[in-house]
Backbone as CSV, one residue per row, in Angstrom:
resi,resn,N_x,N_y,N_z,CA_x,CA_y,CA_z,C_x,C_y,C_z
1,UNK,113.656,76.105,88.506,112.358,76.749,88.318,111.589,76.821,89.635
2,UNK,111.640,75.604,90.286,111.021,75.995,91.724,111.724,76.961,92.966
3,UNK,112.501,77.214,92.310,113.300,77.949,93.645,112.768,79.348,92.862
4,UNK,112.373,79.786,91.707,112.048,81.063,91.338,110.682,81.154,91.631
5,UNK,110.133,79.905,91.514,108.289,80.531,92.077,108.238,80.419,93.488
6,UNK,109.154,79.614,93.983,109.215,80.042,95.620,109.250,81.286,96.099
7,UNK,110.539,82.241,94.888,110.727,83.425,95.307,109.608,83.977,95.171
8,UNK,109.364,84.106,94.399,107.858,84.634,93.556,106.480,85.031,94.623
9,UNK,106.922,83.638,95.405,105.853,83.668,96.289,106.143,84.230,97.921
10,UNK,106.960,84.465,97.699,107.520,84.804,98.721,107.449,86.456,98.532
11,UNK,107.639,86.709,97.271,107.937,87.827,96.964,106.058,88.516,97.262
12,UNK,105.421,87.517,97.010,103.588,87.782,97.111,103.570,87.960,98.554
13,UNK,104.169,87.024,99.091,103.587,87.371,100.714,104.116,88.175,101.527
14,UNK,105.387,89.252,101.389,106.279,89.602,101.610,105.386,91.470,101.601
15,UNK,104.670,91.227,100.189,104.093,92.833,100.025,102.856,92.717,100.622
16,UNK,101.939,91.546,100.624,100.979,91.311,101.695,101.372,91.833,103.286
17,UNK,102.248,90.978,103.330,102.541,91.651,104.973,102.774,93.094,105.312
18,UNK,103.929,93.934,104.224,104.161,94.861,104.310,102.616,95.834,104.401
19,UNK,101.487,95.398,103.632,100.473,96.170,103.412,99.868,95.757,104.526
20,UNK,99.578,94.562,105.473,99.002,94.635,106.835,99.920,95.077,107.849
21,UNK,100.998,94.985,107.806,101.325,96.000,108.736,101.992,97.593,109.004
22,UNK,100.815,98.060,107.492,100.771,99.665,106.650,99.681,99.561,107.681
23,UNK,98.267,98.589,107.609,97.436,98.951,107.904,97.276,99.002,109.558
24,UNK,98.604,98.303,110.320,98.324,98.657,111.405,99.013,99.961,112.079
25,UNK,100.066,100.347,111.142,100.047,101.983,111.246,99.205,102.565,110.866
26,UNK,98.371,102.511,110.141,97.766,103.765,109.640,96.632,103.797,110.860
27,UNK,95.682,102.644,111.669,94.896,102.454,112.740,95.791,103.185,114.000
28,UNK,97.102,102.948,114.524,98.036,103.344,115.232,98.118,105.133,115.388
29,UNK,98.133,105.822,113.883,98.274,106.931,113.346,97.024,107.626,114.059
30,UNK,96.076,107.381,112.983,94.655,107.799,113.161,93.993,108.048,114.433
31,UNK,94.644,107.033,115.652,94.231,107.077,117.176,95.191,108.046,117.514
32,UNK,96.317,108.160,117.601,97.469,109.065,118.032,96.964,110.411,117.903
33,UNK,96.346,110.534,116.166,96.239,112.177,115.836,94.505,112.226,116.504
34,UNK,94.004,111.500,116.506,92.582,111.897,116.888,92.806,112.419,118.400
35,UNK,93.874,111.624,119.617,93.802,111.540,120.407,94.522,112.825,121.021
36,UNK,95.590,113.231,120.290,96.082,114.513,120.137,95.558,115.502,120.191
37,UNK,94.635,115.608,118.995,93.474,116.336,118.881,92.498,116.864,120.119
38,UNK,92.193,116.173,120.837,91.406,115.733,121.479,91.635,116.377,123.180
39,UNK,92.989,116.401,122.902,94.256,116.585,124.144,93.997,118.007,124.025
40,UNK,93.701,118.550,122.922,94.314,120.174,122.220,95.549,120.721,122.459
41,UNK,96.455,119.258,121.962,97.284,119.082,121.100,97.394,119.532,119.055
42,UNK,98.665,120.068,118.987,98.673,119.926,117.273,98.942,118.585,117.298
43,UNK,98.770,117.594,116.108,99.523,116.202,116.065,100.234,117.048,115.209
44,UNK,101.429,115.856,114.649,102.482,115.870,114.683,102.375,115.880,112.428
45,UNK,102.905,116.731,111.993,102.688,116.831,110.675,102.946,116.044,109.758
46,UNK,104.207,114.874,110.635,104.542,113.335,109.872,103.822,112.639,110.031
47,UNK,102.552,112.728,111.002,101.906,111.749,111.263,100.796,111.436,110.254
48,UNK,100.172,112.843,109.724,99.113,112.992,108.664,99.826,112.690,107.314
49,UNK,101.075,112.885,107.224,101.221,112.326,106.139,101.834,111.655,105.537
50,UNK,102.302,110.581,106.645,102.804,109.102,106.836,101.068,108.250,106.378
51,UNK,100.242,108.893,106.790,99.131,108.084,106.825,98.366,108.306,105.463
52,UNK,99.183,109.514,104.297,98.566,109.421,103.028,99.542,108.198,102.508
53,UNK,100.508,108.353,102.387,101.751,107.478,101.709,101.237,106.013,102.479
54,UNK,101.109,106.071,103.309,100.356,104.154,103.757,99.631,103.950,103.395
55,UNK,98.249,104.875,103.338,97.403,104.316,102.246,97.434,103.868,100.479
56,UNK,98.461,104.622,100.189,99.005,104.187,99.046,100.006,102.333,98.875
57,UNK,101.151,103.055,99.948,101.225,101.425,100.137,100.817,100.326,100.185
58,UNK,99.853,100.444,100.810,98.641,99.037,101.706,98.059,98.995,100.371
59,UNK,97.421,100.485,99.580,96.411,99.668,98.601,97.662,99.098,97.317
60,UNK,98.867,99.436,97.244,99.349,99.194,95.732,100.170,97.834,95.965
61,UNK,100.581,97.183,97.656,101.032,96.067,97.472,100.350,95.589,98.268
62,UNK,99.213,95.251,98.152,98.176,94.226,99.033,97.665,94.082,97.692
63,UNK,97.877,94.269,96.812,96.648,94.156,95.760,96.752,92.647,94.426
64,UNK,98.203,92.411,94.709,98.801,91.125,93.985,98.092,90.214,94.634
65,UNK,98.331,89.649,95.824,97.844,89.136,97.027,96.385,88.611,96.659
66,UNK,95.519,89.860,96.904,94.271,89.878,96.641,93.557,89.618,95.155
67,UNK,94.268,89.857,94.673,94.646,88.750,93.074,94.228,87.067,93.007
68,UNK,95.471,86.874,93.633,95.578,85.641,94.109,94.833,85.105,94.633
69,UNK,94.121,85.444,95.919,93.053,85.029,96.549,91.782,85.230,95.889
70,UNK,91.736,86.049,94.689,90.388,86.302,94.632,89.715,86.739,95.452
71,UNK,90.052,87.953,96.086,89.360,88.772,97.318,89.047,89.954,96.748
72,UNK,89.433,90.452,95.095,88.869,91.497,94.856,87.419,91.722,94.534
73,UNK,86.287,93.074,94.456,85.370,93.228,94.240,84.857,92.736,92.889
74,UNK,83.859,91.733,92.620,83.514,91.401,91.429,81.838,90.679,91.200
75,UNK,81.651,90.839,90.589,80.330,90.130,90.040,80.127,89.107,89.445
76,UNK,79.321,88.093,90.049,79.557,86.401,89.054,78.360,86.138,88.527
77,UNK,77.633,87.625,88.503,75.629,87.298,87.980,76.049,86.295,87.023
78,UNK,76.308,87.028,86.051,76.526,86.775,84.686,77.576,85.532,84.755
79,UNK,78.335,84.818,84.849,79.479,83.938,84.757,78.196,82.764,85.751
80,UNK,77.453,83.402,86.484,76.805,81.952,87.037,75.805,81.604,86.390
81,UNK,75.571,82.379,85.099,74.450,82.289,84.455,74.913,81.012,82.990
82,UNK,75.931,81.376,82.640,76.345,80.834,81.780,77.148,79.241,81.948
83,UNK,76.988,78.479,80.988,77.586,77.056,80.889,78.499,76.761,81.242
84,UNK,78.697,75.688,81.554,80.620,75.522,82.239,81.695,76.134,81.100
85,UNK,81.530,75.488,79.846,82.401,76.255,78.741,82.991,77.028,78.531
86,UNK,81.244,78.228,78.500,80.937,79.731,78.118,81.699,80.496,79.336
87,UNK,81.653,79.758,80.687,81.753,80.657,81.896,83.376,80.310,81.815
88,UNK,84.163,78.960,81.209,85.576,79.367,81.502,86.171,79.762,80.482
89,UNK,85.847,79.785,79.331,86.103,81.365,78.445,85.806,82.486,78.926
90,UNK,84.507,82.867,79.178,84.735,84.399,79.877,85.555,84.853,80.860
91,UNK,86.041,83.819,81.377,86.423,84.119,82.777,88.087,84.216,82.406
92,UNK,88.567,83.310,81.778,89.722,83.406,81.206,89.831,85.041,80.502
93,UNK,88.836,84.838,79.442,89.083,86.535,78.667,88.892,87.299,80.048
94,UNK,88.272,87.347,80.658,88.059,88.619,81.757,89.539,88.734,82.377
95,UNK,89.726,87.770,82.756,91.697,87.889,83.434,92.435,87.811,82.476
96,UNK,92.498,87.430,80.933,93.513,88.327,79.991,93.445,89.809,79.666
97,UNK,91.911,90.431,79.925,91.608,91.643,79.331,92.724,92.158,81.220
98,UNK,92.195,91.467,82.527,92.975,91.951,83.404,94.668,92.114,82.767
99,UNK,94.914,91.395,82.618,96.379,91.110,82.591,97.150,92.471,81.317
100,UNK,96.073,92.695,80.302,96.636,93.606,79.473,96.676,95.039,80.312
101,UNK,95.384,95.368,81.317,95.501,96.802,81.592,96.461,96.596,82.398
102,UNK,96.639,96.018,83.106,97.571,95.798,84.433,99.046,95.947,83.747
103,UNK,99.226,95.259,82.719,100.443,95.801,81.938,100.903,97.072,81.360
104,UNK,99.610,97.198,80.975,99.800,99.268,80.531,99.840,99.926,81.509
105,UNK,99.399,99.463,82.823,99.767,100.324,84.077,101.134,100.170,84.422
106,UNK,101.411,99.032,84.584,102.834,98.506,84.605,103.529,99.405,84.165
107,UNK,103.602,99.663,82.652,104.518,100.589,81.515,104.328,101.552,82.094
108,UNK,102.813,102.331,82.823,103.447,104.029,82.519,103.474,103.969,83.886
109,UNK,103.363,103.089,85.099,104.009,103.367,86.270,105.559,103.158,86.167
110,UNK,106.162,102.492,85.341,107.892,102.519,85.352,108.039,104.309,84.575
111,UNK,107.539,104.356,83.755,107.811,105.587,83.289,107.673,106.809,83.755
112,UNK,106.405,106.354,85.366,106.279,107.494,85.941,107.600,107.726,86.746
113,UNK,108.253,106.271,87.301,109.033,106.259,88.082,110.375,106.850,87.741
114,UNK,110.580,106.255,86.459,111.540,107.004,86.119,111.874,108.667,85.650
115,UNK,110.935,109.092,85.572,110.752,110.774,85.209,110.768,110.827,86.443
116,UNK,110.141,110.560,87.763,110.528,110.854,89.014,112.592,111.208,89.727
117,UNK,112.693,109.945,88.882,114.423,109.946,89.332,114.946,110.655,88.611
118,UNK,114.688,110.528,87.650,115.510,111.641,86.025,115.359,112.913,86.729
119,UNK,113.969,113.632,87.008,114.052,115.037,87.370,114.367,115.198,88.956
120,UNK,114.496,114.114,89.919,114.781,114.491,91.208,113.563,114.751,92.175
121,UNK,112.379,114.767,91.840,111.253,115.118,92.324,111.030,114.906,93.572
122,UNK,110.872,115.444,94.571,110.417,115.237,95.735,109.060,115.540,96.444
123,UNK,108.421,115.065,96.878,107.027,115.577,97.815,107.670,116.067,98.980
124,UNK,107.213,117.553,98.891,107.838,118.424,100.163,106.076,119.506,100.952
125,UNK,106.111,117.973,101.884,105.097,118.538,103.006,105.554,118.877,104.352
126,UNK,105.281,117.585,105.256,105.906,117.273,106.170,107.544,117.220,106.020
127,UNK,107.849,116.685,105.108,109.511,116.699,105.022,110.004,116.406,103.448
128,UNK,110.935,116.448,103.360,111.545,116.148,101.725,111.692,114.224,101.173
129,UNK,110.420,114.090,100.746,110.327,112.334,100.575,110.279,112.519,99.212
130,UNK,111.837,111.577,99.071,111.416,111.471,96.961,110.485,110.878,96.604
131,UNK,110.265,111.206,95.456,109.023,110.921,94.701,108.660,109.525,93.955
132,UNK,109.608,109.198,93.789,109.917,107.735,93.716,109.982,106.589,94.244
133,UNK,109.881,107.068,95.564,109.912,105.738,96.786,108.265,105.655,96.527
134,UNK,107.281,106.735,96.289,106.321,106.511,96.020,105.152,105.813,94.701
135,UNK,106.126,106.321,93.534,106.037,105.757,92.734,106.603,104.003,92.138
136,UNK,107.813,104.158,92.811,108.057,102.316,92.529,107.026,101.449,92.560
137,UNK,106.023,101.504,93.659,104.953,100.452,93.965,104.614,100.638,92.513
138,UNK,103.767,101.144,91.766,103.316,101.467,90.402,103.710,100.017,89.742
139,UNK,104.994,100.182,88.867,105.486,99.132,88.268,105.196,97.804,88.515
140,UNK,106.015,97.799,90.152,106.279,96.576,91.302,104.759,95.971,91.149
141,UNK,103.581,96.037,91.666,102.188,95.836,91.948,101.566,95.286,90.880
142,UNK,101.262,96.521,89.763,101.246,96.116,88.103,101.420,94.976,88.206
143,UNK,103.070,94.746,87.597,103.505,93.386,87.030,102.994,92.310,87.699
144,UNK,103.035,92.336,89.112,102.968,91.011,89.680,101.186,90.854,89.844
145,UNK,100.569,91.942,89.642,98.945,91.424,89.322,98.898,91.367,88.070
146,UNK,99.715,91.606,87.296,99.554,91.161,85.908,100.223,89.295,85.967
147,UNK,101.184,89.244,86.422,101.416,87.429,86.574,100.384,86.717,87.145
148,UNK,99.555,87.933,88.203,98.455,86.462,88.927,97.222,86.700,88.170
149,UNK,96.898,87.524,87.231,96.112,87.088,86.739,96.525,86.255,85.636
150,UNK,97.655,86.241,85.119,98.144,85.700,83.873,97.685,83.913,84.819
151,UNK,97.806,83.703,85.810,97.816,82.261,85.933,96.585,81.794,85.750
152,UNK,95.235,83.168,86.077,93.772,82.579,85.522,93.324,82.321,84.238
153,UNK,94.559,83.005,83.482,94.629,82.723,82.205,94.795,80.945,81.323
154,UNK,96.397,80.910,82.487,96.505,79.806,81.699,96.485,79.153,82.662
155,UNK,95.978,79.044,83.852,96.277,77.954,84.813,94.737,76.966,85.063
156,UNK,94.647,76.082,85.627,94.034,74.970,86.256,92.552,76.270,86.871
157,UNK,93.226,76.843,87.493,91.814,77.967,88.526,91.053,79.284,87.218
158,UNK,90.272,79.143,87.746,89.134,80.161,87.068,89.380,81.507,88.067
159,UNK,89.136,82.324,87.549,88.993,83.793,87.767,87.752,83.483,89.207
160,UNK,86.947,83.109,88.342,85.055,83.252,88.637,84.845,81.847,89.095
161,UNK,83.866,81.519,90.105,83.486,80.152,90.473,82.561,79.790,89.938
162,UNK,81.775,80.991,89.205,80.280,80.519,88.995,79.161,80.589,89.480
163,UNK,79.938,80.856,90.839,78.391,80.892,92.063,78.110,82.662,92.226
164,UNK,76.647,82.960,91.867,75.924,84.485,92.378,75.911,84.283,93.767
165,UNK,76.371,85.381,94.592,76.163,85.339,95.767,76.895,85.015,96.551
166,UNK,77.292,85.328,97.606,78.110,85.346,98.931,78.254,83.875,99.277
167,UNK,79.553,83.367,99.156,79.845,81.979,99.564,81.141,82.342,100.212
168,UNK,81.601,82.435,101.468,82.595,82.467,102.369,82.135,81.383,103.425
């Protein structure tokens, strides 16, 4: 069992990285074509849209991660208002109600993926990129923010701390 949550976790930090170093192409990109630009130069037509498909990347596997850490956008008015109890029931239901959408995304991102491969689909801009290399994240992302919230569910950590207001 520990050698599978090792993977697990490995498998978390693995799409983290991949998504920071999406984001240092896409900074890399953005200077190149501005600078191009600038040159009165054309940039280069892989370059604009290497930098849509990274933004997709960076946001669909950085987002387990940020799960985990609790780095996503949220509000604790309400959860700091309420009793220790009240606040780790809500907070629990708030990351099961997470864990169900994240699963229905899950489902119809595999299903997107697979109608992608079934019909062959390709995005044909810059060049012929199947449609599926784009869609996998879907599923992949889903599930595994559906496991990290599943652990605020049943684990030791709260979703929510309790505290209103900026504590870093």
């Amino acid at each position: 069992m520990r050698l599978l949550i090792r993977a697990y976790d490995l498998l978390v930090a693995a799409m983290a990285l991949v998504a920071a170093l999406t984001l240092v192409w896409l900074m890399v990109a953005v200077v190149a074509s501005v600078a191009m630009r600038n040159l009165g130069m054309q940039p280069f037509a892989w370059l604009f849209t290497s930098t849509e498909y990274g933004l997709l990347y960076m946001t669909m596997l950085g987002a387990p991660w940020l799960v985990r850490e609790r780095g996503h956008v949220h509000i604790e008015l309400v959860t700091a208002a309420l009793p220790g109890r009240a606040r780790r029931f809500v907070s629990r239901a708030i990351a099961a109600l997470c864990v169900l959408v994240c699963a229905i995304l899950a489902w119809y991102g595999l299903e997107l993926f697979l109608t992608n491969i079934e019909r062959n689909d390709y995005d044909v801009r810059a060049y012929f990129y199947p449609r599926w290399l784009l869609t996998i994240t879907f599923p992949i992302s889903f599930s595994v923010m559906a496991i990290e919230f599943a652990r605020f569910v049943a684990g030791a950590e709260l979703l929510h701390s309790g505290e209103a207001g900026i504590h870093e």
